[in-house]
C-alpha positions as CSV (number, residue, x, y, z in Angstrom):
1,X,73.3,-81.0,1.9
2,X,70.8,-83.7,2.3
3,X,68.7,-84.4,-1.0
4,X,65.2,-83.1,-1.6
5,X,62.5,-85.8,0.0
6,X,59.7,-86.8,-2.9
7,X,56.6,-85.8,-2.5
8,X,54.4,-87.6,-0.8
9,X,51.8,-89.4,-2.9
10,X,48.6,-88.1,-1.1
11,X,50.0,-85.0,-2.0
12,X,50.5,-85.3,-5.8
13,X,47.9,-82.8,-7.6
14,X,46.3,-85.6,-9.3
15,X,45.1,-87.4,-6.8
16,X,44.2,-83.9,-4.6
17,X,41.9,-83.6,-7.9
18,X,40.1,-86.9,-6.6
19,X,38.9,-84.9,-3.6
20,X,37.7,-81.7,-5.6
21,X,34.1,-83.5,-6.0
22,X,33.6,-83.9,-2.3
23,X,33.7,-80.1,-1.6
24,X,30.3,-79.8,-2.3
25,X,28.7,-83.0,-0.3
26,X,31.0,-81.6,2.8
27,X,29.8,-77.8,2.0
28,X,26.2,-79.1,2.2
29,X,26.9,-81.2,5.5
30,X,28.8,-78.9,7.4
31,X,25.1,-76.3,6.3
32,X,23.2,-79.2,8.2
33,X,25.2,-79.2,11.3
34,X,25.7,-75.6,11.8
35,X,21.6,-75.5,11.3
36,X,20.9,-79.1,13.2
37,X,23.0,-77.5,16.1
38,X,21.2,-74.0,15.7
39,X,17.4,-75.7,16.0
40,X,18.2,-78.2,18.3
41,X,15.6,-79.5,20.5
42,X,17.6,-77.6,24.1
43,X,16.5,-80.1,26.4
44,X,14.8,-83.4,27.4
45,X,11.6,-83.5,25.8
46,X,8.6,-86.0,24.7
47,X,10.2,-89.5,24.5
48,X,13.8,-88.2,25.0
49,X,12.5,-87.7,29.1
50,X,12.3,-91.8,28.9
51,X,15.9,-92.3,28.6
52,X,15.7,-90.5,32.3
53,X,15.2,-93.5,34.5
54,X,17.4,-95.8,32.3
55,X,20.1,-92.8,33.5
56,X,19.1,-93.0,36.8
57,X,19.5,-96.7,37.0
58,X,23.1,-96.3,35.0
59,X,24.4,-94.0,37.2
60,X,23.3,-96.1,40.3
61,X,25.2,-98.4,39.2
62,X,21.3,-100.6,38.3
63,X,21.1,-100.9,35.2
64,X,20.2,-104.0,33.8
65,X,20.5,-105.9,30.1
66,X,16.6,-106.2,29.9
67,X,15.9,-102.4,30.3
68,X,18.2,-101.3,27.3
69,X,15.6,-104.4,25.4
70,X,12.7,-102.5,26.4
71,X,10.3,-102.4,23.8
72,X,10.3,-98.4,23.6
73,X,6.2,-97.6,23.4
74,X,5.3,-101.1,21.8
75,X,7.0,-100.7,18.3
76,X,10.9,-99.9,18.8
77,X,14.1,-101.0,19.9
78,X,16.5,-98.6,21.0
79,X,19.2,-100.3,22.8
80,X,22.3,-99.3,20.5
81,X,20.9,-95.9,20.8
82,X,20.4,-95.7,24.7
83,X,24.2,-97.2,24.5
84,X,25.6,-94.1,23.5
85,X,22.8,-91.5,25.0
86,X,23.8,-92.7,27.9
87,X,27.4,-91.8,27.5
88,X,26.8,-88.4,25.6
89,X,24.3,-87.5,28.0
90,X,27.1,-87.6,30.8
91,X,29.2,-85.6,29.4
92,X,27.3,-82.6,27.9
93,X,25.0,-82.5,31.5
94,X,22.3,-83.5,29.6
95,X,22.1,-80.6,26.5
96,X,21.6,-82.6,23.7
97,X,24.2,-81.0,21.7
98,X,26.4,-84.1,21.9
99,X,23.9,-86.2,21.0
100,X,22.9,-84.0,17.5
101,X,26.4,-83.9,16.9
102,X,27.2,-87.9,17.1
103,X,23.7,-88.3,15.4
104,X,25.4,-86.1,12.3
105,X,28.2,-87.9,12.4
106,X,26.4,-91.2,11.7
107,X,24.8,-89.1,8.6
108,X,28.0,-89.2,7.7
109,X,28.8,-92.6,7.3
110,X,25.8,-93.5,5.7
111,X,26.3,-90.3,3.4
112,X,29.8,-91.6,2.7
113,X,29.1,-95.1,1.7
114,X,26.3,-94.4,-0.4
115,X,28.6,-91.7,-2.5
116,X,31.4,-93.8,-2.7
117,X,29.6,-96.8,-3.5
118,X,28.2,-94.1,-6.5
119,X,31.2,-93.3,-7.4
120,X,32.6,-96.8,-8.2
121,X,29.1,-97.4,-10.0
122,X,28.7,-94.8,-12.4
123,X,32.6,-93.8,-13.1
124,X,34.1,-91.0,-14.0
125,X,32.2,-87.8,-15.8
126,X,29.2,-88.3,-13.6
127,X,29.8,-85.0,-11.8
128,X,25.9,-84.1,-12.3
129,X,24.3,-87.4,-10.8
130,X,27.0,-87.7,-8.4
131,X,25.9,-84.4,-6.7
132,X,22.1,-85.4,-7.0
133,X,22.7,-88.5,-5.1
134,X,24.8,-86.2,-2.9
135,X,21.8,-83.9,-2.0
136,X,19.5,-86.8,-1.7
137,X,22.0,-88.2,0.8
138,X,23.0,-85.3,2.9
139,X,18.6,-84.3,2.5
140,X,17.7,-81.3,4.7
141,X,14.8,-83.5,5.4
142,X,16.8,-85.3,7.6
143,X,16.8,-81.8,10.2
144,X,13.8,-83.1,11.7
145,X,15.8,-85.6,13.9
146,X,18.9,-83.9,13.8
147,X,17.8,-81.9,15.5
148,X,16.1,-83.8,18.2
149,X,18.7,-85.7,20.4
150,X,17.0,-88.9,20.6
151,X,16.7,-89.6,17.4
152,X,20.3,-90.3,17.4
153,X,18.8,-94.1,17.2
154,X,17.4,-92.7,13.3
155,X,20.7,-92.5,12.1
156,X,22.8,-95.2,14.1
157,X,20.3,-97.4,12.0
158,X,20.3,-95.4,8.6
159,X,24.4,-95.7,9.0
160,X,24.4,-99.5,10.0
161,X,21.8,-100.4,6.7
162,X,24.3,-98.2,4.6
163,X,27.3,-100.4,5.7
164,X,25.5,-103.5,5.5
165,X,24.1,-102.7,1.6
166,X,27.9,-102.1,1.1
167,X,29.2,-105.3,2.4
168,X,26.3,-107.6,0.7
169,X,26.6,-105.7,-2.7
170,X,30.6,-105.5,-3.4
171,X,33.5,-108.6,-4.0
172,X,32.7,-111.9,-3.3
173,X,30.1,-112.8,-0.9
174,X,31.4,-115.2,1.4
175,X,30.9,-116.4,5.5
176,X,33.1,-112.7,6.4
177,X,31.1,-110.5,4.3
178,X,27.8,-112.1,5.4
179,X,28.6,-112.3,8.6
180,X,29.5,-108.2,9.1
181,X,26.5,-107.5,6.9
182,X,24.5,-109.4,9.4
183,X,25.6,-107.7,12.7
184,X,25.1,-104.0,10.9
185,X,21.0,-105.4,10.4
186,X,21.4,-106.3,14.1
187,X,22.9,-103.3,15.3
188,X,20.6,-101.1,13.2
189,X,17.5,-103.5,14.2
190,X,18.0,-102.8,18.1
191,X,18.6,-99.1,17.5
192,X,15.7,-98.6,15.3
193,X,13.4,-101.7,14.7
194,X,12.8,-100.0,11.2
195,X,16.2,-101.7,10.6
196,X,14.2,-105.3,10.9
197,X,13.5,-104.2,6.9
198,X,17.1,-105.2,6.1
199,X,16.3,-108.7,7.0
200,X,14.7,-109.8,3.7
201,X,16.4,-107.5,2.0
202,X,19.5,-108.9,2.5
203,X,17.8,-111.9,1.6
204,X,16.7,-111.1,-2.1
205,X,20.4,-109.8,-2.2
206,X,21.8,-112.9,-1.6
207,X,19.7,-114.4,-4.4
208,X,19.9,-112.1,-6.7
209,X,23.8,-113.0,-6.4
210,X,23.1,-116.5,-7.5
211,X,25.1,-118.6,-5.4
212,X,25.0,-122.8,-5.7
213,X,22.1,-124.1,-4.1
214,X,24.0,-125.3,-1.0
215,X,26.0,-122.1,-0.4
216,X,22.9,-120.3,-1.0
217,X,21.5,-122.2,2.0
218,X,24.5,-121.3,4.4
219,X,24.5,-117.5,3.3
220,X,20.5,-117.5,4.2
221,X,20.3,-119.3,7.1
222,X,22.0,-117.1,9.4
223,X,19.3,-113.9,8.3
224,X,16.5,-116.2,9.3
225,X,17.6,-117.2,12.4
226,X,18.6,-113.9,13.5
227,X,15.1,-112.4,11.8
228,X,13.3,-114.8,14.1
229,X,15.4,-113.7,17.3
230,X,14.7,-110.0,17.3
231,X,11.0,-110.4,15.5
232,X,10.2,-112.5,19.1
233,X,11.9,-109.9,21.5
234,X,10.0,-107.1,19.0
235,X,6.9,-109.3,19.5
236,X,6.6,-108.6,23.5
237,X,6.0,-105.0,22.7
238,X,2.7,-106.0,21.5
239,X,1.2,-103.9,18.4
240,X,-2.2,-101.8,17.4
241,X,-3.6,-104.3,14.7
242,X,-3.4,-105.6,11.6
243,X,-4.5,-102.9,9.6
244,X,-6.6,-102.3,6.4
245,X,-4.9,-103.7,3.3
246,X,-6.7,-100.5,1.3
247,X,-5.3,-98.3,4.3
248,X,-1.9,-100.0,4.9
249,X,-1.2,-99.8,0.4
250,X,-2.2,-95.8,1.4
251,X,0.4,-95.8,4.1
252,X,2.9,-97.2,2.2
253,X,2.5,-94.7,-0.8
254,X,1.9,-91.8,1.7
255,X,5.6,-92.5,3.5
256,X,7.1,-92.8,-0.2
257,X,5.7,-90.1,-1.3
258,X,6.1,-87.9,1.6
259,X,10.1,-88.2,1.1
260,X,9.8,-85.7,-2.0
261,X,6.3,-84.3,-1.9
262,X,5.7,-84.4,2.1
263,X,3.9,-80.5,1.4
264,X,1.8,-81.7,-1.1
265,X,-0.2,-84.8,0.5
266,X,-2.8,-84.9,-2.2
267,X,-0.5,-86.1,-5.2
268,X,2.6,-87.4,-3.0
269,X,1.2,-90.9,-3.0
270,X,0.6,-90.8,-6.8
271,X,3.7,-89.8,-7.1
272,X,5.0,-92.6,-5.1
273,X,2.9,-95.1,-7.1
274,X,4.0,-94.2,-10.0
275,X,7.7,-93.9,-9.1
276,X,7.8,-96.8,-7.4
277,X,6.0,-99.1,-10.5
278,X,8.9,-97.9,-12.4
279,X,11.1,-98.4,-10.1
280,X,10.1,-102.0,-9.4
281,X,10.8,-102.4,-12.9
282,X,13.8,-101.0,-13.9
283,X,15.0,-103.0,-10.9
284,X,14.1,-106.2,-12.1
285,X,15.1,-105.6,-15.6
286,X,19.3,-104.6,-14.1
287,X,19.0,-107.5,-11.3
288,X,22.0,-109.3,-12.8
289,X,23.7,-106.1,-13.2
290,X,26.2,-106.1,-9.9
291,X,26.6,-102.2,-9.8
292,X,22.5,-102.2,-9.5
293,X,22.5,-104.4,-6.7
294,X,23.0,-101.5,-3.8
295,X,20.8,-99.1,-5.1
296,X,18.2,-101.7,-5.9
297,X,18.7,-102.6,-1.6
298,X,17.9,-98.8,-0.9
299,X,14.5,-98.9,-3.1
300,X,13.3,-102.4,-1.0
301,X,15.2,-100.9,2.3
302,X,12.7,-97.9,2.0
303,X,9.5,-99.9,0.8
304,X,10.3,-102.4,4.2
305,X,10.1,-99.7,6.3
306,X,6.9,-98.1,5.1
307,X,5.5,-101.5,5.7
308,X,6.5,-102.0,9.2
309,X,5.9,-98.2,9.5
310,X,2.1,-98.8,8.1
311,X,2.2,-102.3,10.3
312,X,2.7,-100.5,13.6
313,X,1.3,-97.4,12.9
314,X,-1.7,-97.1,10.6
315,X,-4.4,-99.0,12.3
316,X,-4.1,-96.4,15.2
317,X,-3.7,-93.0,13.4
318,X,-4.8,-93.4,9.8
319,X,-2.8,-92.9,6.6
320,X,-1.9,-89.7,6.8
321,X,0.0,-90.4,9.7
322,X,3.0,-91.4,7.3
323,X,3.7,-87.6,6.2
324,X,5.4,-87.4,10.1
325,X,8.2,-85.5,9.1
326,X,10.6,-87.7,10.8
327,X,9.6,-90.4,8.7
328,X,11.4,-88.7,5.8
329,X,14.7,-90.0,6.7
330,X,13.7,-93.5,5.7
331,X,11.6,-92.2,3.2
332,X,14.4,-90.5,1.3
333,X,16.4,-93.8,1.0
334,X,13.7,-94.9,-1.8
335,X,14.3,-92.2,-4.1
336,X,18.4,-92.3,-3.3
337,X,17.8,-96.0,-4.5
338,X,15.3,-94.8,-7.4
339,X,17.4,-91.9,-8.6
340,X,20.6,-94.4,-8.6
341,X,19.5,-97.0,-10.6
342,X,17.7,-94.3,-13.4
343,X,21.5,-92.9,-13.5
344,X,22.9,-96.4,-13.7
345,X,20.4,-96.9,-16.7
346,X,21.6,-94.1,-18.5
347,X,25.0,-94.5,-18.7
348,X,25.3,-98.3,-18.6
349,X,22.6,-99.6,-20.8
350,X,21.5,-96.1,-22.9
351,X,17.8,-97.3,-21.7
352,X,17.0,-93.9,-21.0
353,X,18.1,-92.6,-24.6
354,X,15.0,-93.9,-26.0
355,X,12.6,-92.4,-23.0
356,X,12.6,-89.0,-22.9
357,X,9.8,-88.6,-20.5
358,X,11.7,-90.8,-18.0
359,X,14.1,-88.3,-18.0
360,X,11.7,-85.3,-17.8
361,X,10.2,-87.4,-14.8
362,X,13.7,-87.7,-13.1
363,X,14.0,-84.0,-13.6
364,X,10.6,-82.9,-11.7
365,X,10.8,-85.2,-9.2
366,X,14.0,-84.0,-8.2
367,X,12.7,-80.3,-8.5
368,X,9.8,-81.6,-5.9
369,X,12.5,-83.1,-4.0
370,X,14.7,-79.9,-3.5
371,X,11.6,-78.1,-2.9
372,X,10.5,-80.5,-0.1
373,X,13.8,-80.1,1.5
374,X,13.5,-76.6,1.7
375,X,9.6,-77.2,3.3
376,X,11.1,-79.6,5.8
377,X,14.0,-77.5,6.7
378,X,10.9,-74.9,7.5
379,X,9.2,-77.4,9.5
380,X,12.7,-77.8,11.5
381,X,13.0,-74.2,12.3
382,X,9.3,-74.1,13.5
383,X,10.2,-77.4,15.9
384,X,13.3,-75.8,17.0
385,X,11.3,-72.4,18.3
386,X,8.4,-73.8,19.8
387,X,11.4,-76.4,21.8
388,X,13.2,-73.4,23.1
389,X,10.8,-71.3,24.1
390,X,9.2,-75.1,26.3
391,X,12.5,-75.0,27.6
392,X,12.9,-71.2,29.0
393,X,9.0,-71.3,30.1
394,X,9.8,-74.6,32.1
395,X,13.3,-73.3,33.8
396,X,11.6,-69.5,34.6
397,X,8.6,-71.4,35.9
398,X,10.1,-74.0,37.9
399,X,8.9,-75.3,40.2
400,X,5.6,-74.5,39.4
401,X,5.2,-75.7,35.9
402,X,2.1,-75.4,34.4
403,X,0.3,-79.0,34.4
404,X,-1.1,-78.0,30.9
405,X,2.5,-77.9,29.7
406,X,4.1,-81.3,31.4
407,X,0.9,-82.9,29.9
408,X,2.4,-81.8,26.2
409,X,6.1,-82.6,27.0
410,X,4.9,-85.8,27.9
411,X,2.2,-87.8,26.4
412,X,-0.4,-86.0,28.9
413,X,0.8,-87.8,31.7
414,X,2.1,-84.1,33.6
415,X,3.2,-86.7,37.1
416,X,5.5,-88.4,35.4
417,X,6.8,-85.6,33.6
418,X,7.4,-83.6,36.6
419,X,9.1,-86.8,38.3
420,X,11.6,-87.0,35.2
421,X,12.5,-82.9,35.5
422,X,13.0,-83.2,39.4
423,X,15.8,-85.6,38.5
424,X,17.2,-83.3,35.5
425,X,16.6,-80.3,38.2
426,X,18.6,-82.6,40.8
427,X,21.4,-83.5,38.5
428,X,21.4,-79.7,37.6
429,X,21.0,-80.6,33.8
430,X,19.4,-78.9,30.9
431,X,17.4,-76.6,31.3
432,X,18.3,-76.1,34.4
433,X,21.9,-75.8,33.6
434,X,21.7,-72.3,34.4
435,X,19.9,-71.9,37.5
């Protein structure tokens, strides 16, 4: 009789009990695919029905390298992103199922590294904060492009700033690390040219690490030069304007605040003021503090891309403009970074022993935060009807679809609208799937 194999060591119960805290971030993600699939935008619509020539041209076999560096509408990249519509779009016959399910499962890598960069932060017995930064992670905020196909591009970038935070912030910082960290900002920069935010962040990383002056000079120079590449093929794009500096600070605190306060626009960018004062603080009081260093990447990841946001954006459509609800995917990444370093604070350095109202503050804006959630969620649901029911009107209509409707599926231009739903129609692809 043969003797009784050990048990294997993933299987010992103490380190199953490892695992046990993860139930709840994959209960919570699971919710947001079930309801991300549920709402989903059911077709082709607004800028999604630009990716239908770039198709056309793929399938041809005419697809060329300077139509995937298209400046998308004068402000974004996309190329990364068209990469893999291009595939999913093939194989689902164009129902962007596939494409909300890939874009959750780049939630998931970011969501991933920022909890296990936590966890390795603040050690064990920080169950409570752990989960916080879990919710803030896995946000219901972030519905409002999972459920839209297209932005698929949100999240390749969100998971490619997450990786490269990780690989500038952990071990020793040398050409390897540097060097991944550098193609994530690229690969997140040509997906979604919010990622061009990463750039100098990466660079006050790098400093704050404190490296000789000469290896300091060999870590930066690669950022600049790369900054400088895709800033000049972003450049061809063109822009809006410079905007007002009173209107672009208004932006900026609008986007903040909008990622915890997006239904209450009148104190949202107080909020944000305040919150980020503080958190500009706090961050340069624990700059020499390595577990800081990630979180304190999040907080200037997030205030980079309310400034490119504001750049591009608020000249043309005012302030208010930042409380898009899209927008709150970005914005969320502030407060992730905010709410990180306040729990770093409190169990590292007792700072928050002696400030009692900081913790009452941490307290209510997390209330307004899982009350905003709930709010954008709403928003979602409200997205997801009006989407379905400009799907069935189209399909029970076609041909003859009402001009009035191409011009809102399609930036009032109802021609080209109807030229990019013959080809779906010829290709026999969502919504006419079912004819």
């Amino acid at each position: 009789m043969s003797a009784a194999r050990p048990i294997p060591t993933w299987l010992r119960q103490r380190d199953l009990s490892r695992l046990a805290p993860w139930r709840a971030p994959v209960a919570l993600a699971v919710l947001l695919l079930g309801i991300g699939l549920a709402w989903r935008v059911p077709m082709m619509l607004w800028d999604h029905l630009d990716l239908v020539p770039i198709y056309e041209a793929w399938r041809a076999g005419d697809l060329r390298l300077g139509q995937l560096l298209e400046v998308h509408h004068g402000s974004h990249f996309h190329a990364t992103a068209y990469a893999v519509l291009l595939l999913t779009t093939s194989l689902s016959s164009g129902d962007p199922w596939l494409d909300c399910l890939l874009s959750w499962g780049f939630l998931l890598v970011f969501a991933f590294v920022v909890l296990k960069q936590a966890q390795q932060d603040m050690g064990e017995g920080a169950s409570k904060q752990w989960y916080a930064l879990a919710l803030l992670a896995l946000y219901p905020g972030h519905l409002a492009n999972l459920q839209w196909g297209w932005q698929i591009a949100v999240f390749v970038c969100l998971a490619s700033a997450a990786l490269c935070l990780r690989a500038l912030t952990r071990g020793t910082l040398g050409p390897r690390q540097n060097g991944m960290a550098l193609v994530c900002a690229i690969v997140a920069s040509v997906s979604f040219s919010t990622g061009l935010a990463l750039f100098p962040v990466a660079c006050a990383l790098i400093v704050l690490r404190q490296p000789s002056s000469r290896r300091l000079l060999w870590l930066l120079l690669p950022w600049t030069i790369a900054a400088a590449g895709v800033a000049h093929l972003l450049s061809r794009g063109g822009g809006t304007g410079i905007p007002d500096p009173t209107m672009a600070v208004l932006y900026v605190l609008n986007f903040i605040g909008g990622g915890v306060a997006r239904y209450a626009t009148g104190v949202a960018p107080w909020i944000a003021a305040a919150a980020i004062a503080y958190g500009v603080g706090l961050g340069w009081w624990m700059r020499g503090q390595r577990e800081a260093w990630f979180w304190i990447g999040w907080m200037l990841f997030a205030l980079g891309a309310a400034g490119l946001t504001a750049l591009g954006r608020a000249s043309a459509f005012g302030a208010d403009h930042a409380f898009v609800t899209r927008y709150v995917s970005f914005s969320s990444t502030f407060w992730l970074g905010w709410f990180g370093l306040i729990f770093l604070a409190a169990r590292r350095d007792g700072l928050l022993r002696h400030s009692r109202w900081v913790k009452r503050a941490a307290v209510f804006v997390f209330a307004l935060s899982a009350l905003n959630g709930m709010h954008l969620a709403k928003k979602a649901y409200v997205v997801g009807v009006k989407a379905t029911g400009t799907s069935d009107a189209i399909r029970a209509s076609w041909p003859d679809v009402d001009d009035a409707l191409l011009r809102e599926i399609y930036f009032e231009r109802s021609d080209d609208a109807r030229r990019r739903l013959e080809a779906l129609h010829a290709r026999r692809y969502a919504p006419f799937d079912t004819l």
